[in-house]
C-alpha positions in Angstrom: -23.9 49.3 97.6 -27.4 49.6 96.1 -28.4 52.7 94.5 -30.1 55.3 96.9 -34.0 56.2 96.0 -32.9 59.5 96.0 -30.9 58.7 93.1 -33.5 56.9 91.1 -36.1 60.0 90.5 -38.6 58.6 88.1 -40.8 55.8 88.4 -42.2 53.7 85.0 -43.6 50.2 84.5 -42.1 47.2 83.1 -44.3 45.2 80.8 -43.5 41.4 79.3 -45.2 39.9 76.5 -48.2 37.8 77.6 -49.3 36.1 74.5 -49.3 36.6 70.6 -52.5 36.8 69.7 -53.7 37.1 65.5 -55.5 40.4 64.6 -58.6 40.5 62.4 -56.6 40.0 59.2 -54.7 37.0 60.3 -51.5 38.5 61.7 -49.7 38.3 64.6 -50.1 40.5 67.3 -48.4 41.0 70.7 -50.1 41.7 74.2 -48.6 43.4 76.8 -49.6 43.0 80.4 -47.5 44.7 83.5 -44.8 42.9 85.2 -43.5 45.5 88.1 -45.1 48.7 88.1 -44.0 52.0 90.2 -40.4 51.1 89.6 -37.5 53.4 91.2 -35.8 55.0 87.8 -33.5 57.6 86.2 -33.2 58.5 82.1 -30.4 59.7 80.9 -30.6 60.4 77.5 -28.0 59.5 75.1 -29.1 61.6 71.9 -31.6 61.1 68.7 -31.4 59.4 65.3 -33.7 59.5 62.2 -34.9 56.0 61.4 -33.6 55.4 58.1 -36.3 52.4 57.2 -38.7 54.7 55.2 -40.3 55.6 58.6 -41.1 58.9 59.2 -39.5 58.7 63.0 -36.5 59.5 65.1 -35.4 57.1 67.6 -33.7 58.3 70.9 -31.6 56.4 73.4 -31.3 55.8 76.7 -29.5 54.7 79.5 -31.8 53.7 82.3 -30.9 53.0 85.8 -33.1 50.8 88.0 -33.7 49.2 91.4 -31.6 45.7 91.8 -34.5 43.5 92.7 -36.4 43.6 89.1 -36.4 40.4 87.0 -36.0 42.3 83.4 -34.6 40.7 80.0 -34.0 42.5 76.6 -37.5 42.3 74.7 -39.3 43.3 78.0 -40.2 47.2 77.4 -40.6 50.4 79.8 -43.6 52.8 80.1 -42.2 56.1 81.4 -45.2 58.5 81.0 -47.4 57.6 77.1 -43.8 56.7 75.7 -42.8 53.1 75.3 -39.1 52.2 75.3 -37.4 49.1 74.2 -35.0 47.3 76.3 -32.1 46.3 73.9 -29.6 45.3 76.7 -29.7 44.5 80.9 -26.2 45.5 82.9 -26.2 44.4 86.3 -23.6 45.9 88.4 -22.5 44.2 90.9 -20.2 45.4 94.0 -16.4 43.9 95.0 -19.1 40.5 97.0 -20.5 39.7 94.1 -24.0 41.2 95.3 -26.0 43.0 92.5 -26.4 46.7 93.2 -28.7 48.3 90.2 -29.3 47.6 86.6 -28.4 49.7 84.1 -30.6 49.5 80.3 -30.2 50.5 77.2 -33.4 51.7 75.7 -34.8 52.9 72.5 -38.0 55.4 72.4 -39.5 55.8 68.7 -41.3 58.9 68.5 
């Protein structure tokens, strides 16, 4: 049984990589271009971490919950608001037929 909307308070947009592109000094550089946008969501968040690379930066992760019929793989990313997540893993759940009723993510917000 799908989740209901009421369930799923939030709404955010799902972006893919479009195309690498190189910056002016000759290095890589991603684009982003919306996939789905508007999409039915709910945060929970699952606590915060300093980022122990040198960064000056906490990371906080999530557990995101999401409508069944979104095409989403790990390396897509979520805009919720001006804060970018990363998608790290994609659950579907699927009921006793088989049939998918939501995803469930596991994101990471850098801040």
């Amino acid at each position: 049984m799908p989740l209901r909307h009421r369930y799923l308070p939030e709404t955010c947009t799902i972006q893919t990589v479009s195309e690498t592109n190189v910056d002016e000094r000759g290095l890589p550089s991603d684009s982003w271009s919306d996939t789905y946008t508007n999409v039915k969501a709910k945060f929970e968040s699952q606590g915060i971490s300093e980022d122990r690379d040198g960064r000056n930066t906490t990371i906080e992760t999530f557990n995101v919950y999401i409508e069944k019929d979104v095409s989403i793989v790990p390396g897509d990313r979520l805009v919720r608001g001006s804060q970018y997540h990363e998608i790290v893993i994609v659950t579907p759940y699927l009921d006793r037929y088989g049939n998918e009723c939501y995803k469930q993510l596991q994101t990471l917000a850098r801040t």
